[in-house]
Steps between C-alpha positions, in 0.01 A plus 500: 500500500234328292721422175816408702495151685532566840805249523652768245445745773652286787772460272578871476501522843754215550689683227539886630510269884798300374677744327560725794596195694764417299649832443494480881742199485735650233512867610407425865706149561136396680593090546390267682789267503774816473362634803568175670863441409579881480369501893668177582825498312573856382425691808272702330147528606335779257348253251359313756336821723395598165226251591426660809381811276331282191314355765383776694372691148291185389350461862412849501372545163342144478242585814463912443395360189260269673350767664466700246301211319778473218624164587314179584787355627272186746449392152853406442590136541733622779136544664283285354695168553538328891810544591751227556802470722620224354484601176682837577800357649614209326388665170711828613808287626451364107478774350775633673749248448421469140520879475905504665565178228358675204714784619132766425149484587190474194511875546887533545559240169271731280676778589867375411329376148391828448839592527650244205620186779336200313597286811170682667284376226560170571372572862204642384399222268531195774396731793182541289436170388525347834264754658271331275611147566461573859137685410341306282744241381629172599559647875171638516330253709766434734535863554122526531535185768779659721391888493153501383365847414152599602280733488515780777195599701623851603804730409833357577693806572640630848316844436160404438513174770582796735252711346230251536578453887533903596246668251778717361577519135803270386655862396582550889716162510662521169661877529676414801641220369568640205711779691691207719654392149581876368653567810691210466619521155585871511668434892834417303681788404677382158168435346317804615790730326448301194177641349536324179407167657229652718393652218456203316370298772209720549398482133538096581240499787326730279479302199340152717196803626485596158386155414272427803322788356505413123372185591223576721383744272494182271344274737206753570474600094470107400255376826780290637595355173856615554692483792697751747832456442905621604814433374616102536732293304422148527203337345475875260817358369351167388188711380695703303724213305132319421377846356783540267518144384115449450328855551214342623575337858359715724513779193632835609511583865708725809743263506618541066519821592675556820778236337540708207516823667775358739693403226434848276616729834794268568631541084434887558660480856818318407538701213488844675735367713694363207496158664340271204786279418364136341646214745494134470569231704832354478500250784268167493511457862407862555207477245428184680442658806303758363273253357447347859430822631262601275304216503492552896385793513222401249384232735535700831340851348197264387481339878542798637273734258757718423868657453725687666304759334147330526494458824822738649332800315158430372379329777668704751330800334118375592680373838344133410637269790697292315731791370727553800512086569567447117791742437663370836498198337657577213758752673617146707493331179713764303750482780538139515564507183731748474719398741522186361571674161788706642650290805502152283220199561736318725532562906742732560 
């Protein structure tokens, strides 16, 4: 622990974190943006109640590891920053609607470049470098204006607000919660018979405790020095492109190695399945859109501090209360877009 810099360490827990995840999404089919249009236009809801159990493992793992006194997770900028509204919906809607034009999420677009489609890299790159336009860029201080982030003087999570009220630990408000989305996930029959995708979307929920706990151990280890941290794939992006071009912005951190272990489980992933094909883009307008989406999502995941992932998963895990408002957001968003994507952009 001494000779190894403990960004080094945060990195290897990004790494094992986001290589589960991503041979979730290639063996499992976890998606954000697949479970939308699978649900809405294929009549097929088992990647989307897949969430149902992702969610209910993280929940449950995330606060039995609180209690335990593995996981710090008030520490977490899900916590540690005052909620806004504002921020959380029209970033969401964003995010969303950039998500259905780029045709994948951050998360989503690592995982098809994993898997050889060059098209996803693309998304990747702008989604990235707008995060950081939107974070500390050119957009920064109108974005700092509008949805000013500040400080929080106490928790913001719907388990320990109630905890704080009753007395009770923020264990008793999480589990039942936590068994609301199981129930609702494994409630449809197609998915419950399909244990490879159950399977697979435990180890998912698994794999954002897994780094709650990695990087609380961290956080305690270094006196604060290094932060409590799940899987998200906005700003991490950005981080992640600065790291490889200069090694020095921000050096090593979670986020270099959550990105690379996405991107090592999805190569494995696609090639188990024997799905790595390399793919290009061979339409302008399509790359065009792409290019919109992505750098959508970058602004709106910034706004909104967080992805679909960030904040549909990660957040949702520590129950902050922008979690359930966020992903709303960017479920509305997706579906917009979609629709517009499938039905044409002209009234029918």
């Amino acid at each position: 622990m001494e000779q190894i810099p403990m960004g080094a360490w945060a990195a290897l827990v990004g790494l094992i974190g986001g290589a589960v995840l991503g041979l979730a999404a290639r063996l499992g089919d976890f998606c954000t943006l697949g479970a939308l249009e699978s649900a809405a236009y294929g009549e097929d809801q088992r990647r989307l109640r897949l969430w149902g159990v992702v969610l209910a493992v993280a929940i449950t793992g995330s606060f039995v590891a609180e209690a335990m006194g593995w996981a710090e997770i008030t520490h977490s900028f899900y916590h540690t920053v005052k909620w806004s509204p504002l921020a959380s919906i029209v970033g969401g809607l964003v995010f969303g609607y950039g998500m259905a034009m780029a045709g994948n999420c951050g998360f989503g677009a690592l995982v098809r470049f994993g898997g050889g489609d060059l098209r996803a890299l693309v998304v990747v790159v702008v989604m990235g470098i707008f995060a950081f336009v939107t974070l500390s860029g050119p957009l920064a201080p109108l974005r700092a204006l509008i949805f000013d982030q500040q400080p929080a003087d106490s928790p913001q999570g719907i388990a320990h607000w109630l905890s704080a009220r009753s007395g009770l630990p923020p264990l008793v408000f999480a589990l039942p919660i936590a068994a609301g989305f199981l129930a609702w996930g494994l409630s449809y029959k197609p998915l419950r018979t399909d244990k490879r995708r159950v399977a697979w979307g435990i180890a998912a929920g698994l794999a954002v405790v897994w780094c709650l706990v990695g990087t609380s151990f961290l956080f305690d280890e270094s006196f604060g020095a290094t932060g409590v941290e799940a899987p998200s794939f906005t700003a991490p992006l950005g981080r992640t492109i600065l790291y490889f071009m200069t090694s020095t912005a921000g050096g090593i951190t979670f986020s270099v190695g959550l990105v690379g272990g996405v991107l090592g489980g999805a190569f494995l992933g696609s090639l188990i399945r024997g799905l790595f094909k390399w793919e290009a883009c061979e339409d302008p307008r399509e790359l065009g859109r792409q290019v919109g989406g992505a750098a959508l999502m970058g602004v709106g995941g910034t706004i909104a501090l967080g992805c679909s992932i960030g904040q549909g998963v990660s957040a949702m895990s520590v129950l902050a209360f922008s979690a359930p408002v966020t992903l709303a957001s960017i479920v509305v968003g997706g579906l917009i877009g979609l629709r517009q994507l499938i039905h044409g952009f002209q009234p029918e």
